[in-house]
C-alpha positions, 0 to 999 in steps of 0.5 A: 103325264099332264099338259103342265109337265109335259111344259118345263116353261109352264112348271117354273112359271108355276113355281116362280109365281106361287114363291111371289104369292107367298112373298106376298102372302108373309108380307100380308099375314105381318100387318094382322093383328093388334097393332098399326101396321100396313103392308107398305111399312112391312116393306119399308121395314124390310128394305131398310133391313137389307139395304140400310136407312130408315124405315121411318117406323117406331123401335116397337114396330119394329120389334113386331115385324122381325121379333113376332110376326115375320118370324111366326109367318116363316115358321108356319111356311116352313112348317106347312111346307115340310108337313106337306112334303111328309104327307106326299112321300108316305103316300106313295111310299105306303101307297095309301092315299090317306097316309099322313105324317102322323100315321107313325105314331110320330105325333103322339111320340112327341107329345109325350116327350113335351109333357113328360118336360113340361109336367115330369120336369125330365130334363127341363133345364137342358133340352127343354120342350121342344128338345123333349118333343124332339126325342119323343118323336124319334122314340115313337118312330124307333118303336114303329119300326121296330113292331113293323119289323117284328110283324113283316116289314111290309108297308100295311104293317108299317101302318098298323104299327103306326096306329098301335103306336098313336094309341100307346103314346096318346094314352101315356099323354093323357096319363101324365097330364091328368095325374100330373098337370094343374088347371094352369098347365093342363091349359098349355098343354092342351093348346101346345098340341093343338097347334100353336106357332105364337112367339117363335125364336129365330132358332127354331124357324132356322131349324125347322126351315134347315130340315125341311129344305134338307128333307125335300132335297133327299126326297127330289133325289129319291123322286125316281125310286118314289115313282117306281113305288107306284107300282108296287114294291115288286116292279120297283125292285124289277127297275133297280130300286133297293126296296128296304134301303129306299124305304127306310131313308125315306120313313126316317127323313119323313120322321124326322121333319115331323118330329123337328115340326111337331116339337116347335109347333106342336100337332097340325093335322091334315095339312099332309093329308090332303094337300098332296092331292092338290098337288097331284091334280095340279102337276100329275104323279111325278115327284121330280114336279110334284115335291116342289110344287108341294112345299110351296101349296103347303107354306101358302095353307099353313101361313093362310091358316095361321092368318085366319086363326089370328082373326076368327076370334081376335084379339085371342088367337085360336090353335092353328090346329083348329084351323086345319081340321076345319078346312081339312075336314071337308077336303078329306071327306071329298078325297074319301068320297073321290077314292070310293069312286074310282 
């Protein structure tokens, strides 16, 4: 246990602060971008919103906050947070120190079913892209566990049948977009699964939001389980734990929240790969401590991230996903070089 969890005054303090950091950080990421708005009207703007008055700012303005920014900030916090959550679960579940969401296979799925809407016209008028990224996500996920199953059930399968499944739907991607895609769509596309959280509906950061808070509070009252995980499948059954039940709950909720993220912004990698090590040099192993902590560095990164992809080549906005693998990229390389250490 480390000094900080062995303080639960120093924890909440934690917490307390890096919720006002991100308050602060939304508030902040809302005034970037082509248009006259300064941190102040942001707030004039929110506390005529929630307390009546006037802002004193333009309806155009207006618009900007609560129909553009203030929404695309929300989601990238929510995203980063469930993305960020995913990744720390899979990696003690797995215990693979370099598991991510998209080690099932979830990513690739929702890929294909975006493109197959976009592209095939399969059910564009009724469930759209996002409806379709959705359900390619679960298809993926029922295929990885279906290999896995096949081959063992055990974990290093549940991984490799992962990869099979990334490669699969990956292919299928490509297959649909250069068969079917003109240079206009192969365009979208392309920046879709690169990451983009542009124009978002307050729908879909209600969604995401909902299954993310709803995800982190099944794996907060699966934190002893998780612990147990540590130590093995063995020792985690010897302290009571259902080893099939846990771990099936706990890949389907993980699947899930990336399925519900990838369909409303598409592939952002590396935030839960490296960031649960953060997390864990700052609080210890303790998921009970850890899982909070993680959402909030999460929400921070990828509203940060989103950030720097509207200002290193404004007025366009760069794919958030870019932004991830730059930073994510060197992190990785340290983790790597951390693991080979020990």
């Amino acid at each position: 246990m480390t000094r900080l969890q062995s303080h639960p005054s120093a924890v909440a303090a934690l917490w307390l602060g890096g919720l006002v950091l991100l308050s602060i950080s939304i508030g902040f990421a809302i005034t970037i971008g082509p248009s006259d708005l300064g941190f102040s009207d942001v707030a004039s703007s929110v506390r005529a919103e929630l307390f009546g008055g006037s802002s004193g700012l333009s309806k155009l303005q207006e618009s900007i906050i609560w129909k553009l920014r203030l929404p695309q900030s929300v989601l990238a916090a929510a995203c980063g947070a469930g993305l960020a959550v995913c990744g720390g679960v899979l990696q003690s579940l797995l215990r693979n120190p370099l598991a991510d969401p998209f080690v099932l296979g979830v990513s690739s799925g929702a890929s294909v079913g975006a493109v197959s809407v976009i592209l095939l016209g399969f059910g564009a008028g009724v469930i759209g892209m996002a409806g379709g990224a959705f359900l390619g996500a679960l298809a993926a996920f029922a295929l990885v566990l279906l290999l896995a199953r096949l081959a063992g059930g055990t974990t290093d399968r549940v991984v490799l049948a992962g990869i099979a499944a990334t490669q699969l739907f990956s292919a299928l991607t490509s297959f649909i977009v250069y068969t079917s895609a003109d240079a206009e769509q192969t365009r979208g596309v392309l920046f879709w699964l690169l990451g983009s959280l542009s124009s978002p509906s307050w729908t879909e950061v209600a969604v995401c939001g909902t299954a993310t808070i709803l995800g982190l509070a099944i794996c907060l009252l699966s934190s002893g389980a998780l612990d147990a995980f540590a130590f093995g499948n063995d020792a985690a059954a010897s302290l009571g734990v259902n080893v099939a039940r846990t771990r099936l709950l706990l890949l389907c909720v993980t699947a899930s929240i990336t399925a519900v993220v990838v369909s409303v912004s598409g592939a952002i990698g590396f935030v839960g790969l490296v960031l649960p090590h953060a997390a864990r040099a700052i609080v210890g192993v303790r998921h009970r401590v850890m899982m909070p902590t993680l959402a909030i560095i999460g929400a921070l990164f990828l509203v940060w991230a989103d950030v720097a992809g509207r200002v290193v080549i404004a007025p366009r906005e760069l794919p958030i996903g870019v932004i991830t693998a730059i930073v994510g990229v060197p992190m990785f390389v340290l983790v790597l070089i951390r693991q080979g250490r020990r």
